[in-house]
Kinemage of the C-alpha trace (Angstrom):
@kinemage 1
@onewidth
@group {chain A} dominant
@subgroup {mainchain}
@vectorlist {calphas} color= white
{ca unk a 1} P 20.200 -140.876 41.582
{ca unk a 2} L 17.783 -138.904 42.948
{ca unk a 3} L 15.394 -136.204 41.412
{ca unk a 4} L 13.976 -133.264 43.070
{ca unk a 5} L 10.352 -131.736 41.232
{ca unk a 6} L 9.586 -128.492 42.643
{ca unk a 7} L 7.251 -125.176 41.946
{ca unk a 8} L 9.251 -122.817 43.784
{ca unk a 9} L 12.715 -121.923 44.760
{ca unk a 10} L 13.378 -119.719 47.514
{ca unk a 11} L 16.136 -118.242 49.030
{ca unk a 12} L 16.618 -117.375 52.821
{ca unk a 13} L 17.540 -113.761 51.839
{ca unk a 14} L 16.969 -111.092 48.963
{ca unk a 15} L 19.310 -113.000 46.861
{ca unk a 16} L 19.311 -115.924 45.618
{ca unk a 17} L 22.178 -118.659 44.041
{ca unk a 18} L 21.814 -121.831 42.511
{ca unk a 19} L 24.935 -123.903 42.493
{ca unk a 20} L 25.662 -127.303 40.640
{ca unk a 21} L 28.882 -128.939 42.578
{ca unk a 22} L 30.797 -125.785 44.054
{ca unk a 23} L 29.735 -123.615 41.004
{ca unk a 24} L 27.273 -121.399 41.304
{ca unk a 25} L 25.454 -121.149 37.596
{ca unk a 26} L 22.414 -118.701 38.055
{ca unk a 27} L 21.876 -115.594 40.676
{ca unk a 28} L 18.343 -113.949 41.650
{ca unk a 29} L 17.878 -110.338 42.956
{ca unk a 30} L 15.197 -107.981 42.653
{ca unk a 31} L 14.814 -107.577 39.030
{ca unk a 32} L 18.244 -108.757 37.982
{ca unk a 33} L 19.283 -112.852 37.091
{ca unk a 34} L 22.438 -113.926 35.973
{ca unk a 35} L 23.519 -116.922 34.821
{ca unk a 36} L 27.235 -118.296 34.434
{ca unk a 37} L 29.157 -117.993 31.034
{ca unk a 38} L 32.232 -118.553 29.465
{ca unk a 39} L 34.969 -118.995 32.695
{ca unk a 40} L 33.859 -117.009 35.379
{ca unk a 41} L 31.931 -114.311 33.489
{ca unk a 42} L 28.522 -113.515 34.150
{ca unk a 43} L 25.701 -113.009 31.755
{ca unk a 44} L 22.440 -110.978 32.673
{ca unk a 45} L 19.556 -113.083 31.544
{ca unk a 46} L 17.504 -109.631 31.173
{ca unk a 47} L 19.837 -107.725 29.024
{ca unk a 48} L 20.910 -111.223 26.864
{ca unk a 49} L 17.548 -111.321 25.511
{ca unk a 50} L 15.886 -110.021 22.366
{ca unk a 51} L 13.305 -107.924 23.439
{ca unk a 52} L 11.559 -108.131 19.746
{ca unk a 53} L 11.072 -109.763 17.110
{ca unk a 54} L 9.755 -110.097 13.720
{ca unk a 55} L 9.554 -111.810 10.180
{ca unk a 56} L 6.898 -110.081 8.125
{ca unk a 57} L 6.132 -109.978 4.355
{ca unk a 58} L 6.699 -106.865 2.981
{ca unk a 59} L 5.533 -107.538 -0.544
{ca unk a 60} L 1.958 -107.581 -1.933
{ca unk a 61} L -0.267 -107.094 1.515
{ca unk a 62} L 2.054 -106.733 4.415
{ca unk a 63} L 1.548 -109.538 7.245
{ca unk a 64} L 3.377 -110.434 10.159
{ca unk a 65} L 4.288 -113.988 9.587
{ca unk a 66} L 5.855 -114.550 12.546
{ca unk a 67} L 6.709 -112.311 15.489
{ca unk a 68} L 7.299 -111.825 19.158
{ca unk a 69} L 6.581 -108.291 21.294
{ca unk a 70} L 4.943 -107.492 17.782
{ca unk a 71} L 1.061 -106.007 18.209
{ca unk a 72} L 0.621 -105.063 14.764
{ca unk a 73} L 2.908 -103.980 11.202
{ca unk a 74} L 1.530 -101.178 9.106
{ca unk a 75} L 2.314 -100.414 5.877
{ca unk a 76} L 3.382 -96.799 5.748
{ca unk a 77} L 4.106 -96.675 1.947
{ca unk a 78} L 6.427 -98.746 -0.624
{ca unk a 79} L 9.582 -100.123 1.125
{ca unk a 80} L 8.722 -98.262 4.169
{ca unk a 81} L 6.786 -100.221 7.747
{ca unk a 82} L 6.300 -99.230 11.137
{ca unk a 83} L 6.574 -102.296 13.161
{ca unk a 84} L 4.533 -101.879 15.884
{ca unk a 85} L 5.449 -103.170 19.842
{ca unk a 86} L 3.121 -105.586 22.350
{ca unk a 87} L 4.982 -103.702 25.228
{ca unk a 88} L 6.615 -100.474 24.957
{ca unk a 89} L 10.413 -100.155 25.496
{ca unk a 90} L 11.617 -98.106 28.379
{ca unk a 91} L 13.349 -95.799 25.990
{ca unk a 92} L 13.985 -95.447 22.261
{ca unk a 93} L 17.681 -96.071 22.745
{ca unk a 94} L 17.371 -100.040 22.188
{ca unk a 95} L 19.429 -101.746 19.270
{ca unk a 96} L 17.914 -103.096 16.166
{ca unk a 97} L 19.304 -105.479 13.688
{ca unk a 98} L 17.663 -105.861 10.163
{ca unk a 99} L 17.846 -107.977 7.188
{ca unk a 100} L 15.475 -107.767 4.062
{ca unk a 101} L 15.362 -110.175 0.779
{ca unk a 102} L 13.299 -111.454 -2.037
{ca unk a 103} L 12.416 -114.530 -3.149
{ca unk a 104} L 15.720 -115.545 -3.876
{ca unk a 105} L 15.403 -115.937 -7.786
{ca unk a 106} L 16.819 -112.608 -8.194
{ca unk a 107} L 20.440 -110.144 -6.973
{ca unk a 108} L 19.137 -107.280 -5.782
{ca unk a 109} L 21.381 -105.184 -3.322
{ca unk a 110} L 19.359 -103.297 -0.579
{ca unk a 111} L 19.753 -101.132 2.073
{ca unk a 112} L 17.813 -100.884 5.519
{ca unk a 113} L 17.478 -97.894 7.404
{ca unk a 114} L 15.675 -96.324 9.935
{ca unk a 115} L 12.710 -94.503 8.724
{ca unk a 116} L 11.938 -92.144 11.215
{ca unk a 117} L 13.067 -91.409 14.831
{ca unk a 118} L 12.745 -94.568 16.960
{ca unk a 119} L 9.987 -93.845 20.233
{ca unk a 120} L 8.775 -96.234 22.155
{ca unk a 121} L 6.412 -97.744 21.010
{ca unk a 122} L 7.125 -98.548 17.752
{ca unk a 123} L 9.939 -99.104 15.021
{ca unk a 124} L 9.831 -97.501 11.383
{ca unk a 125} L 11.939 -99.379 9.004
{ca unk a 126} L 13.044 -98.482 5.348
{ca unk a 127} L 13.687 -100.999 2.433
{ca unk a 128} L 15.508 -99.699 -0.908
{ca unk a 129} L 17.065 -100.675 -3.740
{ca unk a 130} L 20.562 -99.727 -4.358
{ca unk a 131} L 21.113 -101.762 -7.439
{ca unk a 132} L 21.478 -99.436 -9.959
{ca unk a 133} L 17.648 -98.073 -9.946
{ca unk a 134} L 18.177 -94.601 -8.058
{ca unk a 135} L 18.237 -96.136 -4.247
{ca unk a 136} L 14.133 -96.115 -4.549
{ca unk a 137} L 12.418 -97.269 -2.043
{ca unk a 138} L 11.498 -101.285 -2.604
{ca unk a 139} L 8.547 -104.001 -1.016
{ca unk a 140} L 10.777 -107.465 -0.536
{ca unk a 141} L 8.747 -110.491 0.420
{ca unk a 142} L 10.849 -111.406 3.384
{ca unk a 143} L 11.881 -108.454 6.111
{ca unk a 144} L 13.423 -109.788 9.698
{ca unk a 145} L 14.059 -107.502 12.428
{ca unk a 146} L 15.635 -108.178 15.909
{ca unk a 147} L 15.299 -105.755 19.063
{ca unk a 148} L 17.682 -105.548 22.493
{ca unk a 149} L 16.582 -103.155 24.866
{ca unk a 150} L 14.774 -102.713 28.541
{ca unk a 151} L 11.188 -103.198 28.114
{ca unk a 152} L 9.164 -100.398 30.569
C-alpha cells in the first residue's frame, strides 16, 4: 500500500476532479465544489453547509454559549434577541431553523418567530409562551438557531 502526503492539489485546467477507482467523488471550479452523494447525485459543498450557528442562554444574562459565524447576541427585551453575524450574508433571504427550551423540569409550549425583518447582518428572534399565559413573550435558558445561506 502506498500513501501519498501532499499540501496541494492541482489540476491541469480550471477544473478540477478527484476520483477514487473510476468514480469521481469531489469537483473544483472557481468558487463552486461538489462532492458525490447518494447514486450519482451531486452535492454542493458551499450550499450543504450551515452558514450559522448558535446555542445561547436566553434566561437570566444572555450569553452565547456556543456559536459559529456568531460576533455577538444582544438582548433586545424579554423573549426577544438579535443574534448578531461574524460575516454578513449576501442577502437576507437565507433559511433559519430554531428551537427554544427550559430546563427541562417543566411543559411549557413555545413558539419562535422572527422578530423583525431579517438584513444582513443580523437575525432577530422571538421566544413566547403559548401555554395558556396570553402568548407573552418568554426568556428560556436554552435557544439554538441554525442558518443556510451564501455568505457575501
Amino acid at each position: 500500500m502506498s500513501t501519498i502526503v501532499t499540501d496541494t492539489i492541482t489540476g491541469k485546467s480550471t477544473a478540477t476532479t478527484i476520483t477514487i477507482g473510476s468514480t469521481p467523488v469531489v469537483s473544483a471550479s472557481a468558487n463552486s465544489m461538489t462532492i458525490r452523494g447518494e447514486g450519482s447525485n451531486q452535492t454542493s459543498i458551499q450550499q450543504g453547509l450551515a452558514k450559522a450557528w448558535c446555542h445561547f442562554q436566553g434566561s437570566g444574562t444572555a450569553a452565547l454559549i456556543d456559536s459559529f459565524n456568531h460576533a455577538s447576541l444582544t438582548d433586545t427585551a424579554a423573549g426577544r434577541f438579535s443574534l448578531n453575524f461574524s460575516t454578513n450574508f449576501g442577502g437576507a433571504s437565507y433559511a433559519v431553523a430554531m428551537m427554544a427550551g427550559n430546563d427541562g423540569t417543566t411543559s411549557i409550549g413555545r413558539s419562535l418567530n422572527i422578530d423583525a425583518t431579517p438584513t444582513t447582518s443580523a437575525f432577530a428572534m422571538r421566544n413566547v409562551s403559548n401555554n395558556g399565559d396570553a402568548n407573552s413573550a418568554t426568556d428560556d435558558v436554552n435557544n439554538l438557531a441554525t442558518l443556510h445561506g451564501d455568505l457575501a
